[in-house]
C-alpha positions as CSV (number, residue, x, y, z in Angstrom):
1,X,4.7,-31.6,-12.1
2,X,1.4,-32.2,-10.0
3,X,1.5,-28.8,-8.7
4,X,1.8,-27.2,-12.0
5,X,-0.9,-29.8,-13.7
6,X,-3.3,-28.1,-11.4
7,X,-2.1,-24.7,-12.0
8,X,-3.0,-24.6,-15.3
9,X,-6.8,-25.1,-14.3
10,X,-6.6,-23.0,-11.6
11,X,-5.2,-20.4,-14.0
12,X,-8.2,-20.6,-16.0
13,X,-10.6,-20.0,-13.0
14,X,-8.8,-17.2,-12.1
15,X,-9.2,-15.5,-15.0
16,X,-12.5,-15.1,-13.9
17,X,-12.3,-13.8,-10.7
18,X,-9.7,-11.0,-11.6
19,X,-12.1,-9.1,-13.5
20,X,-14.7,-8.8,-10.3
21,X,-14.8,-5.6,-8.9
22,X,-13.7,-3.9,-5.5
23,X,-10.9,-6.4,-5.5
24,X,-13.0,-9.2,-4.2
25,X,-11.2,-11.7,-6.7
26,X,-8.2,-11.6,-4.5
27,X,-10.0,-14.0,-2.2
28,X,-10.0,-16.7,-4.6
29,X,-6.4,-16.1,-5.5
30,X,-5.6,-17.4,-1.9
31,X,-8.6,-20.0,-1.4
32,X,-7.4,-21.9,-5.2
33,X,-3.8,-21.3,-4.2
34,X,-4.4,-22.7,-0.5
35,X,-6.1,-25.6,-2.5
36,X,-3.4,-25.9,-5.1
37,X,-0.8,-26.1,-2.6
38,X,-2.7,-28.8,-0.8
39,X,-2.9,-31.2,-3.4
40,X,0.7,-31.1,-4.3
41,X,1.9,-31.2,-0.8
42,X,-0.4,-34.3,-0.9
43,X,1.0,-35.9,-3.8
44,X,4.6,-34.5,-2.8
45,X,5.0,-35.2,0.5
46,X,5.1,-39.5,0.0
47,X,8.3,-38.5,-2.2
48,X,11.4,-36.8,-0.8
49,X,13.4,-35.9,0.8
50,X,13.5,-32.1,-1.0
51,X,15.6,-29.8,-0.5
52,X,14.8,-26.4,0.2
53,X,15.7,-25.2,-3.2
54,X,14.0,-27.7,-5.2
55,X,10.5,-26.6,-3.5
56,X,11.3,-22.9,-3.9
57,X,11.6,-24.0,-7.4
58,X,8.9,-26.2,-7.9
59,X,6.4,-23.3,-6.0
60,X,7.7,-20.5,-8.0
61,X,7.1,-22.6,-11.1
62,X,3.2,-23.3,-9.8
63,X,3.0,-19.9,-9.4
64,X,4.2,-18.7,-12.5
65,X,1.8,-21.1,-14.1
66,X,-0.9,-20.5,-12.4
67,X,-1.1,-16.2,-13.0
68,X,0.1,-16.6,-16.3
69,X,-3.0,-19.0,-17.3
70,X,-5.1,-16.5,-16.2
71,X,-3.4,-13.6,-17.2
72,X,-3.4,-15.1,-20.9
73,X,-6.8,-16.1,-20.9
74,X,-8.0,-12.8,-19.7
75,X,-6.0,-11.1,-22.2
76,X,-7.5,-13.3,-25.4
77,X,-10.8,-12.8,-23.8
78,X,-10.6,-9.0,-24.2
79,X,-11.3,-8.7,-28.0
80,X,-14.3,-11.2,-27.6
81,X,-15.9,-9.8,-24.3
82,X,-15.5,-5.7,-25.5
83,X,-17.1,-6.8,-28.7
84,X,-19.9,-8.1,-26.9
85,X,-20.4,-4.5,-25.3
86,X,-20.4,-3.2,-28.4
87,X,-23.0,-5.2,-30.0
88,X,-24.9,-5.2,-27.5
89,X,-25.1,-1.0,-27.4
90,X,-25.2,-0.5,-31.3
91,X,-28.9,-0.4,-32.8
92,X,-27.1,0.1,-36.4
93,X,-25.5,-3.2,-37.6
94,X,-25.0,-1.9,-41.0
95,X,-27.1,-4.8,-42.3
96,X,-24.6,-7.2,-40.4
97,X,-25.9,-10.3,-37.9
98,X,-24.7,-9.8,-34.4
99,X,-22.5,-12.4,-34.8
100,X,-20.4,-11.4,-37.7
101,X,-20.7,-8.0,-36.0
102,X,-19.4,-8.5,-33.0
103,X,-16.6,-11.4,-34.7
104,X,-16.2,-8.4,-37.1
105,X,-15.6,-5.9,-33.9
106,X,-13.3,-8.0,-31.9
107,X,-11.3,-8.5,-34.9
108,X,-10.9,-4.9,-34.8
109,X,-9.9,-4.8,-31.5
110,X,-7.0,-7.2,-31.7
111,X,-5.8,-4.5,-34.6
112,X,-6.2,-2.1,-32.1
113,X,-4.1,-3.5,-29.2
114,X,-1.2,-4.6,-32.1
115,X,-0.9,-1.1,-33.7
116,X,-1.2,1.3,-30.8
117,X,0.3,-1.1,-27.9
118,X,2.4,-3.4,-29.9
119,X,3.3,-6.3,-29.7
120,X,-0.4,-6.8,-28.8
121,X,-1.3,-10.4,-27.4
122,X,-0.6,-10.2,-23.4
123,X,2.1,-7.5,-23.5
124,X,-0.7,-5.1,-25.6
125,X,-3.3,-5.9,-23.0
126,X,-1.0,-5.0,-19.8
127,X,0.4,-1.9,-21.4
128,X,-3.6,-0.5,-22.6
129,X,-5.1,-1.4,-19.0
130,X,-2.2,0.3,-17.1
131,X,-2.7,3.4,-19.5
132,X,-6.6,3.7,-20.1
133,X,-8.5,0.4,-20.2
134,X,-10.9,2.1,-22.6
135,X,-12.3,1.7,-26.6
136,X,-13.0,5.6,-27.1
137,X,-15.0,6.6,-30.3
138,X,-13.1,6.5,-33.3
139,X,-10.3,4.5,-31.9
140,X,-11.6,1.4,-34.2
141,X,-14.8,1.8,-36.7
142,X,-17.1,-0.7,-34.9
143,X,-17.5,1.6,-31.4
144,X,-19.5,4.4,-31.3
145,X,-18.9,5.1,-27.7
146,X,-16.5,4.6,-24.8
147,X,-16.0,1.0,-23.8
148,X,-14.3,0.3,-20.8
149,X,-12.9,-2.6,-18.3
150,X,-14.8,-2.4,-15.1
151,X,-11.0,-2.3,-13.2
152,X,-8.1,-0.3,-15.3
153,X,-5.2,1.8,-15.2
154,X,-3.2,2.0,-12.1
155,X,-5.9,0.2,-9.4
156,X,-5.7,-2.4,-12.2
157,X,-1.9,-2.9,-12.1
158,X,-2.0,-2.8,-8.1
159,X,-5.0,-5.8,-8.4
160,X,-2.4,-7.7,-10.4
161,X,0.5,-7.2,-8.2
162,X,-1.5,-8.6,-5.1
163,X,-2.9,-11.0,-7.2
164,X,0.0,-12.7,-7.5
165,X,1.1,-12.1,-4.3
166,X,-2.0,-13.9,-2.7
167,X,-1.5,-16.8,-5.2
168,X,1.8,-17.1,-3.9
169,X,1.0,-16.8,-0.3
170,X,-2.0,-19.6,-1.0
171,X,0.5,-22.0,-2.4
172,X,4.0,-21.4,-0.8
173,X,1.9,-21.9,2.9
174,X,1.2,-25.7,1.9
175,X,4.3,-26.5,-0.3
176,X,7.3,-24.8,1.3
177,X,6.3,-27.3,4.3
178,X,7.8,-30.1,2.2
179,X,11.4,-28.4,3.2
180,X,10.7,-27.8,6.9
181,X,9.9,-31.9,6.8
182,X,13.2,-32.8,5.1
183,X,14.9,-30.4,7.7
184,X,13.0,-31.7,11.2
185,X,13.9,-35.5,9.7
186,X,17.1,-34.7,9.3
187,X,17.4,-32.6,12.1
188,X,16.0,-35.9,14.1
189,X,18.8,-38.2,12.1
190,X,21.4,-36.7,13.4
191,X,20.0,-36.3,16.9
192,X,20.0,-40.2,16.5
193,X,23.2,-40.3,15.3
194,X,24.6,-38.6,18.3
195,X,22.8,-40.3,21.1
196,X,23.8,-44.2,19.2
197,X,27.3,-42.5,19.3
C-alpha cells in the first residue's frame, strides 16, 4: 500500500519526463523507481515475513500504478498542450481570446481522438501516437498547420516499452529483496533447527 501511495506521485512526475526527447526520460524512470522501491522496502522490510509471491505482487502492482499515472496524465494533457501550439501559431483568432481559443481548440481535439481513434481517452492517445502523432490541416477546424508530438509513431511505442521496463527494473531491485530476506532467515531457521537437533 506504501509502495503504490508513492506510485501514484511518481506517476505524475513521469509524465513529464516521457515527453523529453532522445529518450533521456528513461533515466528518471529508473532513478524515481530506484527511489520508489527504497521507500517501500523501508517501510516493508519492519513487516514480514513475505513470501516471494506476495512481493512479485505487491511490485507489479507499484508498477502498474506508477506507468499508468503517467501514461493517463500525459494522455489528458494532449488536448490542452496541442491547443497551446495552436494558439500560439495562429495570428487569426476569429475575434476569440486565447483562452477560449485554445479551450475551444482542445475541445476539438478530444473530438478528434474519440471519432477517428475511438474510444479516445488513453486508448485514443496510444493508438494516434503509434500511427502519426500529428494534428494535420483540416483534421479539426482550429489548426491550420501540422501539429506534432516531439516523439511519435513507432520510436514512441519503443520509449514506452522501456519505460516501463526501467520503472520496473528501478523498483523490483529494492523490493524483490524483501523475499530473498524471508528466504536467508528461513534458510538460517532451519540451519538452527538442525544443529539444536
Amino acid at each position: 500500500m506504501a509502495g503504490v501511495a508513492i506510485a501514484l506521485p511518481t506517476g505524475w512526475l513521469l509524465s513529464y519526463a516521457g515527453s523529453l526527447p532522445f529518450m533521456l526520460g528513461l533515466f528518471f524512470f529508473v532513478l524515481l523507481g530506484l527511489i520508489g522501491g527504497a521507500i517501500t522496502f523501508r517501510v516493508a522490510k519492519t513487516g514480514g515475513p513475505y513470501g516471494r509471491g506476495a512481493v512479485l505482487l505487491g511490485t507489479t502492482a507499484i508498477v502498474a500504478v506508477g506507468c499508468g499515472t503517467a501514461l493517463i496524465k500525459e494522455a489528458s494533457d494532449v488536448p490542452r498542450d496541442l491547443a497551446k501550439q495552436i494558439t500560439s501559431g495562429t495570428r487569426d483568432l476569429a475575434g476569440q481570446s486565447p483562452d477560449e481559443f485554445r479551450k475551444k481548440a482542445a475541445g476539438e481535439i478530444r473530438d478528434f481522438l474519440l471519432t477517428r481513434y475511438p474510444p479516445g481517452g488513453v486508448l485514443g492517445y496510444v493508438r494516434w501516437m503509434l500511427e502519426s502523432g500529428q494534428l494535420q490541416p483540416g483534421d479539426i477546424p482550429s489548426a491550420g498547420r501540422t501539429i506534432s508530438r516531439t516523439v511519435r509513431g513507432w520510436f514512441w511505442g519503443i520509449q514506452l516499452v522501456l519505460s516501463i521496463a526501467f520503472f520496473a527494473f528501478g523498483v523490483s531491485s529494492q523490493t524483490l529483496s524483501l523475499a530473498a530476506r524471508e528466504a536467508k532467515s528461513a534458510a538460517a531457521e532451519s540451519g538452527l533447527e538442525r544443529s539444536a537437533g
